[in-house]
Backbone bond lengths (Angstrom), bond angles and torsions (degrees), N, CA, C in turn:
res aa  C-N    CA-C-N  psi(-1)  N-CA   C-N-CA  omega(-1)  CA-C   N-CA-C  phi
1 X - - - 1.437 - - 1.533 111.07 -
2 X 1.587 115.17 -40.78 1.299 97.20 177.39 1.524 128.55 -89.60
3 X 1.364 118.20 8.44 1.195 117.67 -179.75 1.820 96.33 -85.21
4 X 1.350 131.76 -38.86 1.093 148.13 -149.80 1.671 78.49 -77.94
5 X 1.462 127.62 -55.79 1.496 115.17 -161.19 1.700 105.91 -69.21
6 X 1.720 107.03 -40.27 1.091 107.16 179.38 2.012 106.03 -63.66
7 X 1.308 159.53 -17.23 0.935 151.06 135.31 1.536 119.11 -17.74
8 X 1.382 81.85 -73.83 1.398 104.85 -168.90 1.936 118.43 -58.63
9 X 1.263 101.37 -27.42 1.364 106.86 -171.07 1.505 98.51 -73.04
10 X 1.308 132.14 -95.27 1.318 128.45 166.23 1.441 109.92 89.31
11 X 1.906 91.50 66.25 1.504 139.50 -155.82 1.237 144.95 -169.94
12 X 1.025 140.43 75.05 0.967 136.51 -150.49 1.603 117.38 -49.75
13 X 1.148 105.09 -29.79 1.430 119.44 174.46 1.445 131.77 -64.33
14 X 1.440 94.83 -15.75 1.627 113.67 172.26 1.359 133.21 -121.59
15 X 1.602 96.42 -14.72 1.203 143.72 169.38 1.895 112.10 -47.87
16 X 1.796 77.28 -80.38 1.721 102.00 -176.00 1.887 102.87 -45.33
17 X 1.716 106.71 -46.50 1.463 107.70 -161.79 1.609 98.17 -50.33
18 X 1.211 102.83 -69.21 1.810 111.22 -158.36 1.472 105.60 -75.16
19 X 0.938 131.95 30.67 1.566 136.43 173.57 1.682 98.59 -121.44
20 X 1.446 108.14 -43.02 1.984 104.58 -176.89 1.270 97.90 -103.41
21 X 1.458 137.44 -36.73 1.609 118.70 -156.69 1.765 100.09 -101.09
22 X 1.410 107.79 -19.32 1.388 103.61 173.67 1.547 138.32 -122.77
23 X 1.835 114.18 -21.60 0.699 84.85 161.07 1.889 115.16 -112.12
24 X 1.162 113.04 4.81 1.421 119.53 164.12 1.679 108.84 -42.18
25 X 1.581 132.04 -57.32 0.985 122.66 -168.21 1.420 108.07 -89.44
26 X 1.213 127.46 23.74 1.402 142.70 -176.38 1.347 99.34 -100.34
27 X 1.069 113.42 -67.97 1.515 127.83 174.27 1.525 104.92 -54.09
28 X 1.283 151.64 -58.46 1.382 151.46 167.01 1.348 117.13 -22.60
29 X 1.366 105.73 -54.84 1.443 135.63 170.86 1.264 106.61 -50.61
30 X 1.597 128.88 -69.82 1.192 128.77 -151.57 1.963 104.62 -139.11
31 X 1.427 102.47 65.73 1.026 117.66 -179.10 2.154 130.98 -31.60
32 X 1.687 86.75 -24.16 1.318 94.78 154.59 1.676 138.03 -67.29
33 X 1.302 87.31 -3.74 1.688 86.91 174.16 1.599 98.28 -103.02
34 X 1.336 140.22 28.76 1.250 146.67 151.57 1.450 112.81 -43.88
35 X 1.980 115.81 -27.78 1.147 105.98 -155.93 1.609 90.85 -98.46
36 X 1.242 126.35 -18.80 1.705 139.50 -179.25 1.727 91.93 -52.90
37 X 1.308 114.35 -49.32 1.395 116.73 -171.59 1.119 112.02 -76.74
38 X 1.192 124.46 -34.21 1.917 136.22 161.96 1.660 99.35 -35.27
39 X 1.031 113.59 -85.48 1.198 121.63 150.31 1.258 134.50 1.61
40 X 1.208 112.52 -109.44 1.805 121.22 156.90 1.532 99.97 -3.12
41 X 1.418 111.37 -84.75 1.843 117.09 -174.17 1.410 104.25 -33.37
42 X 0.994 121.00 -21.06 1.830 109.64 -164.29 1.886 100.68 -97.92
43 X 1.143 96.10 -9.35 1.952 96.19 -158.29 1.781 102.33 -67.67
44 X 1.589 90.91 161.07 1.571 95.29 170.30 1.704 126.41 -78.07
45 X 1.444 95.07 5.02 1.579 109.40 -170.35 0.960 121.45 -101.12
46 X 1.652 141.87 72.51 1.540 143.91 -147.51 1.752 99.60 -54.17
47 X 1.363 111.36 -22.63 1.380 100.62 177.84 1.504 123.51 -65.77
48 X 1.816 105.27 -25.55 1.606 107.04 176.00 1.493 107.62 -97.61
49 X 1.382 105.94 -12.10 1.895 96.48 165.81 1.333 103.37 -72.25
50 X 1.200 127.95 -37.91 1.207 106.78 -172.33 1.910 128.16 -93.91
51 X 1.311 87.31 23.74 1.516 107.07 -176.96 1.670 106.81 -106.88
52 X 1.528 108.55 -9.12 1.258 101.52 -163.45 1.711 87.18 -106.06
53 X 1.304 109.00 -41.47 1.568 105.25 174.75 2.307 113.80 -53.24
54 X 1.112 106.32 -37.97 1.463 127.94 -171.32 1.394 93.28 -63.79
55 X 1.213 122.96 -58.36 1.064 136.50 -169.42 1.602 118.50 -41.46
56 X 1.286 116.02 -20.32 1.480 124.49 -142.36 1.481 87.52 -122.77
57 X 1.592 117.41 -5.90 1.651 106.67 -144.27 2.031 91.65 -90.94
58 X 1.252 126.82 -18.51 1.398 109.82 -176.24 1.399 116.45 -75.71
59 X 1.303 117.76 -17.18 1.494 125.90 -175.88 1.989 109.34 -79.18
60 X 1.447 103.70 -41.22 1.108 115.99 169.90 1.524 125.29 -70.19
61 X 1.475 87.81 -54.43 2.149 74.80 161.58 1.211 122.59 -78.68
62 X 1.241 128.69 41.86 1.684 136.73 163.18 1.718 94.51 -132.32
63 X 1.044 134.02 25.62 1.649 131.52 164.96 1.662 108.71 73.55
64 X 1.199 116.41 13.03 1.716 125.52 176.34 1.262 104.68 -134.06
65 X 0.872 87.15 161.79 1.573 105.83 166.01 1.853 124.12 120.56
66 X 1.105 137.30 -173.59 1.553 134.42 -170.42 1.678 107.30 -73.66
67 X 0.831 133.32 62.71 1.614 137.36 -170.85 1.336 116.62 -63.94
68 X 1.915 114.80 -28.40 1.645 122.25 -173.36 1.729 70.52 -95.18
69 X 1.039 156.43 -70.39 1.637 129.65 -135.78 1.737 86.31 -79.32
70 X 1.163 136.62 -43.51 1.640 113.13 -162.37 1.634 88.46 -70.26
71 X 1.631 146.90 4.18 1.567 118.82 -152.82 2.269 63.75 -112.02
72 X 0.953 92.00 -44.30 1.890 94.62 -156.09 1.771 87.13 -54.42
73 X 1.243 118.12 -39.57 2.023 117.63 175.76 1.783 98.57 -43.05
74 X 1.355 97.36 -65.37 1.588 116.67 -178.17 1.353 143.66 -13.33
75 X 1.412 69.18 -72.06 1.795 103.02 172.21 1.623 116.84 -78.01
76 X 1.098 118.59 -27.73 1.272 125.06 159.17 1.691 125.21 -49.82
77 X 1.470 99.31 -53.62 1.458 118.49 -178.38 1.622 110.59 -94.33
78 X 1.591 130.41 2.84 1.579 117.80 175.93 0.831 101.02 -85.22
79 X 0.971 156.84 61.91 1.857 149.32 115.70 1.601 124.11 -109.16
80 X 1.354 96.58 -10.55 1.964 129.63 -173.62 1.873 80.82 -47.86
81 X 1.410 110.76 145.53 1.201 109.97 176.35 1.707 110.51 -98.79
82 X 1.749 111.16 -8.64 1.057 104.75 170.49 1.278 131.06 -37.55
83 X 1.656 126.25 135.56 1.970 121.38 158.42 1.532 106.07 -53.37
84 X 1.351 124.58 -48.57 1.550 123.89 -163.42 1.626 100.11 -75.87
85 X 1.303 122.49 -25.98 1.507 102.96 -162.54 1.637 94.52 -83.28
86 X 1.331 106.77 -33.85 1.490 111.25 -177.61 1.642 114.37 -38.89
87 X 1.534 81.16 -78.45 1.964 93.37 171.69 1.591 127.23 -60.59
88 X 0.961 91.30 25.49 1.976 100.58 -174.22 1.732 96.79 -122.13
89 X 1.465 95.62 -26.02 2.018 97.73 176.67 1.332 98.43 -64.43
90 X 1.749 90.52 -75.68 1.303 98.05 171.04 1.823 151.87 -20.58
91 X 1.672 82.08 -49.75 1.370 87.44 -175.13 1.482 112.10 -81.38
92 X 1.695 125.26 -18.24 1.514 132.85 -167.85 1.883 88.60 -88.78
93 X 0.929 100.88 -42.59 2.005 91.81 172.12 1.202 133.76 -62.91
94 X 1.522 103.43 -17.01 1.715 119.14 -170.77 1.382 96.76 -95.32
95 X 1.269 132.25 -36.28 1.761 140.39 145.81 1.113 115.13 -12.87
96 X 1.793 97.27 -84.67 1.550 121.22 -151.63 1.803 88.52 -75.76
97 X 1.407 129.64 -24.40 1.420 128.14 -172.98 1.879 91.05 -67.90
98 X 0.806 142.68 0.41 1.617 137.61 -153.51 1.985 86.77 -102.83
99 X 1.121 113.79 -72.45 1.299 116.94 -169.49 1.822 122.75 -78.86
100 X 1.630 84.67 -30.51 1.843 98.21 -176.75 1.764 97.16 -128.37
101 X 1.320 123.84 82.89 1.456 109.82 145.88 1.069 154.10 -105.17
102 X 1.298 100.15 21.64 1.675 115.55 160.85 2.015 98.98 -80.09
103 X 1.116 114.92 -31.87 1.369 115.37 -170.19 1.573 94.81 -68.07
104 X 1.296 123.27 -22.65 1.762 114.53 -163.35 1.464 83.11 -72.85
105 X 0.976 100.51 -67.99 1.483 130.91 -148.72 1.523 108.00 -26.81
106 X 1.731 82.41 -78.19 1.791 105.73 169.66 1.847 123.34 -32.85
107 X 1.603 101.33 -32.04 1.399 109.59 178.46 1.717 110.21 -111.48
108 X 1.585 116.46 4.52 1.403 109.73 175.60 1.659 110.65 -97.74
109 X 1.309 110.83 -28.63 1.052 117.15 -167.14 1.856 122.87 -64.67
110 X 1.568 93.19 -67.47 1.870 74.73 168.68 1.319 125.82 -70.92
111 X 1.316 124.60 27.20 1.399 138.21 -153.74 2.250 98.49 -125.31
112 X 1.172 109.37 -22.96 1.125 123.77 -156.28 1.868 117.88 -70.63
113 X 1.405 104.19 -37.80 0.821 124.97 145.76 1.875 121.34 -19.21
114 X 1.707 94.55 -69.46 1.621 110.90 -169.44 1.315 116.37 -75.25
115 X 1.266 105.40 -22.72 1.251 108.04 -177.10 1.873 127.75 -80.11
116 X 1.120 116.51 -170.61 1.275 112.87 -170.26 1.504 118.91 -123.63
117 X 1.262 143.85 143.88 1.438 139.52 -162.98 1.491 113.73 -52.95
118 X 1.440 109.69 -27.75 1.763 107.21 178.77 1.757 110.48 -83.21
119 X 1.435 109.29 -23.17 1.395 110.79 168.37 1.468 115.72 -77.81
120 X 1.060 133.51 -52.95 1.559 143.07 153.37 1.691 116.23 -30.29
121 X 1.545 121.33 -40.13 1.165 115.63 -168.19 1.607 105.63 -100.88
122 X 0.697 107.28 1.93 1.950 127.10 178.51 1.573 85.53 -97.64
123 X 1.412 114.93 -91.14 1.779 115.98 -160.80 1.287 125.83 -27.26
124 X 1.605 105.22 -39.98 1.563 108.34 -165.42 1.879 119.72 -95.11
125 X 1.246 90.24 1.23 1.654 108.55 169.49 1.478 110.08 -40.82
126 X 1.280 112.55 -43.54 1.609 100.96 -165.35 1.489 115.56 -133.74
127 X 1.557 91.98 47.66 1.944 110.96 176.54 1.214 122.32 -127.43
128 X 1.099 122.36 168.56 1.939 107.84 -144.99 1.643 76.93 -80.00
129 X 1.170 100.45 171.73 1.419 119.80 166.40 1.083 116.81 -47.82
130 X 1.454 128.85 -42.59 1.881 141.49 -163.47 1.628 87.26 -71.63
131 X 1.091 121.12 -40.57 1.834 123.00 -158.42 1.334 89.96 -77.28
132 X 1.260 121.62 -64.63 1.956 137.82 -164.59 1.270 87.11 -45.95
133 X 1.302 134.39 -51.62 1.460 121.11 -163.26 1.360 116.51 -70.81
134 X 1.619 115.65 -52.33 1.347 116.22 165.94 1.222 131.79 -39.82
135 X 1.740 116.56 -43.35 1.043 106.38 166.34 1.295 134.37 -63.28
136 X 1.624 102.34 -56.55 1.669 91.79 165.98 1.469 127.94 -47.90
137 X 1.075 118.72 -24.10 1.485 131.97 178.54 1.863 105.68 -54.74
138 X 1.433 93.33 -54.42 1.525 90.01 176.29 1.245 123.70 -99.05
139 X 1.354 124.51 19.75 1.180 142.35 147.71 1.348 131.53 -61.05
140 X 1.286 102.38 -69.92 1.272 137.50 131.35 1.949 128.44 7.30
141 X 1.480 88.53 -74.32 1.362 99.34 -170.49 1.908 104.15 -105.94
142 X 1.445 108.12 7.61 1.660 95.72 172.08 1.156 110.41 -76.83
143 X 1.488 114.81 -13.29 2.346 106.02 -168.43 1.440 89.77 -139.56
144 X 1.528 135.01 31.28 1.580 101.69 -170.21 1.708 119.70 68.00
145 X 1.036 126.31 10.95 1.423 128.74 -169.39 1.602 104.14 -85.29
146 X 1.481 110.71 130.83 1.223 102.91 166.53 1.478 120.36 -96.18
């Protein structure tokens, strides 16, 4: 039912809710639906990729939670030309950067390159300065980008 609403909605606004407030703690609960989210990441519907990444984000902004399956979601989708998938990298790194940012870091950096300015300007929000720079640094210098 909720993948069908999340389809159907095709919104971020309704989107974001039932991906973090409902089915995130669904999945917490009943860790077997890990593979629903396996899933989701793979779909042709950026609205359920990005429900499966969302999904993961309350466990992570409390310093727990699946960090190699939301980075393995991730990495799959940083080159996705989507705006929403972008800011959904972004925005679950700028989270998990709050409690763990050596963990961003360590996984933003050779990654920085691929990524895109709305994922980059979300991630590095909550990394010491020495990290923020590097990244942009290699952000930066993979295309000429200022």
């Amino acid at each position: 039912m909720l993948e069908r609403l999340i389809r159907q909605s095709k919104t971020w606004a309704l989107v974001d809710e039932l991906a973090i407030a409902i089915t995130g703690p669904l999945v917490e609960r009943s860790p077997e639906l890990l593979r629903v989210l396996d899933r989701w990441a793979q779909d042709s519907d950026f609205w359920v990729r990005r429900s499966a990444m969302l999904a993961l984000l309350r466990p992570l902004r409390r310093g727990r939670g699946d960090f190699l399956r939301f980075a393995r979601y991730a990495d799959g989708m940083l080159e996705d030309r989507e705006f929403f998938i972008r800011k959904s990298i972004g925005w679950v790194l700028r989270e998990t950067g709050k409690p763990q940012p050596d963990v961003v870091y360590a996984w933003l950096l050779p990654r920085a390159a691929r990524a895109s300015g709305v994922t980059i300007r979300e991630a590095v929000k909550y990394l010491s300065p020495a990290q923020r720079a590097k990244v942009l640094m290699a952000y930066r210098s993979a295309s000429g980008r200022r």
